[in-house]
C-alpha positions, 0 to 999 in steps of 0.5 A: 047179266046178258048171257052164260056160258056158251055165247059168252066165250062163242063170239071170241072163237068166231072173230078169229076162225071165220065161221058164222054164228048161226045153227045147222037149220035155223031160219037165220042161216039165209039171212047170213048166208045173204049177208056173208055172200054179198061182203065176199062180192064187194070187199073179200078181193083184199084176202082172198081165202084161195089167196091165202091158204093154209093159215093161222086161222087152221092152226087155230082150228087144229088145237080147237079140235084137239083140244075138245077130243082131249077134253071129252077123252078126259071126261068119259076116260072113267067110264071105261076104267072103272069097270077094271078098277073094281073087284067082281063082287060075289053073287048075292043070294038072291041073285043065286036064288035067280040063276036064270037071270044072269047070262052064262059065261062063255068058255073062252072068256072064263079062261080069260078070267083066270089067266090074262085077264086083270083083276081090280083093286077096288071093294066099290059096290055100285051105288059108290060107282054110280056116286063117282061117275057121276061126281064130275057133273057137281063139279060142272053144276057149281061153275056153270055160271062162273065160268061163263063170267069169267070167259067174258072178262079174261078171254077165251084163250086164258079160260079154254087154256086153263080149264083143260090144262088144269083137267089134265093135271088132275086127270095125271094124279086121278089114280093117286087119289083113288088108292088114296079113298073114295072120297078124295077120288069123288073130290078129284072128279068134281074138281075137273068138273069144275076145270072142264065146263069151259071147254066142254060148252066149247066142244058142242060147237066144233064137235071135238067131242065125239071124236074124243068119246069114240078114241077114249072108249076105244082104247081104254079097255085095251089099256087095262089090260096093259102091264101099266093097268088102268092108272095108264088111262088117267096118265096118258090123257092126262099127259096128252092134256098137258101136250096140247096145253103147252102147244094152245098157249103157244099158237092161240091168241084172242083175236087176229090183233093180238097174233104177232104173225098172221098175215095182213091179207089172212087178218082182213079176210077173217074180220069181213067173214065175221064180223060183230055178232055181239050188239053193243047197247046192254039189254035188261034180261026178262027173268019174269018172261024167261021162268014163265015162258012156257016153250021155254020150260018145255025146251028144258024139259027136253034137255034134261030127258036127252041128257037122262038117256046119254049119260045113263048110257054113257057111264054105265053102258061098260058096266052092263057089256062086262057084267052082262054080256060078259066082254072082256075089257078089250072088247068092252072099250071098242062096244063101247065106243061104236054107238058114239061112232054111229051118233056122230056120222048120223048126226053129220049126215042127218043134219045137212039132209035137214039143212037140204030140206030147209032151204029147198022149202020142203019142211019149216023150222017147226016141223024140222024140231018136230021130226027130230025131236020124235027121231032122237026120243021115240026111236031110242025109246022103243030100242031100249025096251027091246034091249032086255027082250035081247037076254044074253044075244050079246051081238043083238044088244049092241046093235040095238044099244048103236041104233038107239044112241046112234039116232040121238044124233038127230037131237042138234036139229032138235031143241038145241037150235031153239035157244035162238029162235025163243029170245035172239038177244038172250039166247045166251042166258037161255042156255046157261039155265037149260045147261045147268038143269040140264046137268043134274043127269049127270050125277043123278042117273048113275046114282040112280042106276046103281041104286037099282043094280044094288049087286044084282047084276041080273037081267031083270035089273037092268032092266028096270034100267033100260025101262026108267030111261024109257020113261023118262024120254016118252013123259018129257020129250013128250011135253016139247012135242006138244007145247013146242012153239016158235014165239018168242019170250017178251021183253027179247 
């Protein structure tokens, strides 16, 4: 098989919205850059882009984006709920023999608790919470490949449709399957796992993703709170999943042939902006090059270090603002959403410096990794061991919790760009492997933090916490830094 899941579904939403296959700053981008230019030169008079304007193309673009904040609000909705769902457990003796290791409630906010303030429903400890966040990373793990299969053959309009109408069905019936038993709800959110993988590759191309990450956090603790309580936060995404389904299916079409009202102008100028990234002739994978490639297994290793930190933090951060520092759960969705606010405008904004920087000659490819890659690792790294020297400075945390995801932004201008540059014809197959290592994270850093925690909900827990995800970013990103090279696997 040539390639897995991302490039295989790329190509169809390239041939139809216009864009370039290329990465934000990758020595390819001139070359393309040049190519596209000179088409726009010779032959674009017959449709022109300011001749045409608004478009299907932006139709398309519209239920893409959507369609990818609906995917990641479905997917980090939990991670909020959660924190309602569960009762608060009673101190365990050991955590009342170490008083001083727990932040004391503020006046206003134990008021909160005893009045307005709702209460969970569920006995979960926290190793059953680590199992449940993280049970939509098995679902993810089991389809990698499958759906990447199936993408190629089906299109990517049937795929992309079905994969987040069927999340959003079971996002609807979460709720019934929580009351129901744990394990029916570890069963539901392993099953979107295996629904969302699709879109979810989608959505680190068009960056829907961060938009649904900072929405969904934002509200979902001030949902909880509502008279509907925290089954609203499954049902209204979910719902909203079922809106966009109906509206994708619709107005979405494989390719510009199959509309059956795009313009004539609007179709000839989609197809000279993009042309055919795809090279007919099959090629053999080198899987003997690809497992040995050294550049390539410390590529992984990166990915996995990055993805350890993101969603470690990611699920577990609400946990630790409302059982540490104590916010309620209005403010604990907006806290929790502001790192990923400040992730997504610093990786906007760094990567087109990087790109500047590129193109002006002023770093190489190599360095622009390089500097990234020690940008998105070391920064968080040392945030994050300061997080436990904050204590109980609820404010100062947070901060330190923005900068450090904030500057995981960096990390697309790191590894993420080097699939292409390692093997261009197999970058495909590249991408599913580090994907699917990559993955175990996932389910594996909430297992473990919970494990950790073990109804400890103390300072000096979590901060065994904070110093693992450390760790792990200094041993492995380390390794990328020193083993980084641009040479490409043989047999490509």
């Amino acid at each position: 098989m040539r390639g897995w899941s991302l490039l295989r579904v790329w190509p169809w939403l390239l041939s139809f919205v216009g864009y370039s296959r290329v990465s934000l700053v990758d020595d390819l981008k001139h070359q393309t850059t040049s190519s596209i230019k000179q088409k726009e030169g010779d032959s674009f008079g017959q449709g022109n882009s300011s001749e045409i304007g608004f478009g299907k193309r932006h139709v398309l673009i519209i239920l893409l984006f959507l369609g990818f904040a609906g995917v990641y609000a479905m997917r980090v909705n939990l991670s909020v709920a959660i924190v309602a769902m569960v009762k608060s457990r009673p101190r365990s003796q050991n955590q009342n023999e170490q008083i001083d290791e727990t932040c004391p409630i503020p006046e206003a906010q134990r008021t909160k608790m005893g009045s307005s303030e709702i209460g969970g429903e569920f006995d979960w400890d926290e190793e059953t919470q680590g199992m449940i966040l993280g049970s939509f990373f098995y679902g993810y793990l089991l389809t990698n490949y499958l759906g990447g299969y199936l993408a190629e053959r089906l299109g990517g309009r049937l795929i992309f449709g079905t994969g987040v109408t069927l999340t959003a069905l079971l996002t609807v019936i979460s709720p019934l399957a929580a009351r129901h038993s744990s394990s029916a709800f570890v069963i539901i959110r392993i099953l979107e796992g295996m629904t969302e993988e699709r879109a979810r590759s989608l959505a680190r191309i068009c960056g829907g993703c961060q938009l649904g990450t900072v929405i969904t956090l934002s509200i979902s603790g001030w949902l909880t709170q509502t008279p509907w309580g925290w089954p609203s936060v499954f049902i209204i995404f979910g719902l909203y999943g079922l809106v966009w389904g109906c509206l994708w299916f619709m107005y979405a079409y494989d390719t510009p042939d199959l509309h059956p009202t795009v313009s004539t102008a609007e179709k000839i100028y989609i197809k000279q902006g993009t042309g055919d990234h795809r090279k007919n002739e099959k090629l053999d994978v080198p899987w003997l090059s690809i497992l040995t490639s050294t550049p390539f297994l410390v590529v992984i290793a990166a990915h996995i270090g990055q993805n350890w930190g993101f969603y470690c933090i990611l699920t577990e951060l609400p946990t630790y603002l409302k059982n540490i520092q104590h916010y309620d759960m209005k403010q604990n969705g907006i806290l929790s959403a502001l790192p990923y606010l400040v992730m997504w405008l610093f990786s906007l904004v760094y990567s087109a410096y990087m790109d500047h920087l590129l193109e002006k000659g002023v770093l190489t490819t190599k360095q622009i990794r390089q500097l990234s890659t020690v940008i998105a690792t070391y920064i968080p790294m040392v945030l994050l061991l300061l997080i436990p020297w904050a204590g109980c400075d609820g404010q100062l945390a947070v901060t330190l919790i923005c900068i450090a995801v904030g500057t995981t932004g960096a990390t697309f201008c790191a590894f993420h760009c080097a699939f292409q540059e390692l093997a261009p014809n197999f970058s495909g197959t590249l991408t599913g492997i580090s994907n699917t290592l990559a993955t175990i994270p996932g389910f594996l850093a909430p297992a473990v933090t919970g494990a950790i925690i073990n109804n400890q909900q103390t300072l000096s827990q979590w901060k065994k916490v904070f110093y693992l995800v450390s760790l792990v970013y200094l041993v492995l990103c380390s390794l990328y830094l020193i083993f980084l090279s641009k040479t490409t696997i043989k047999g490509d």
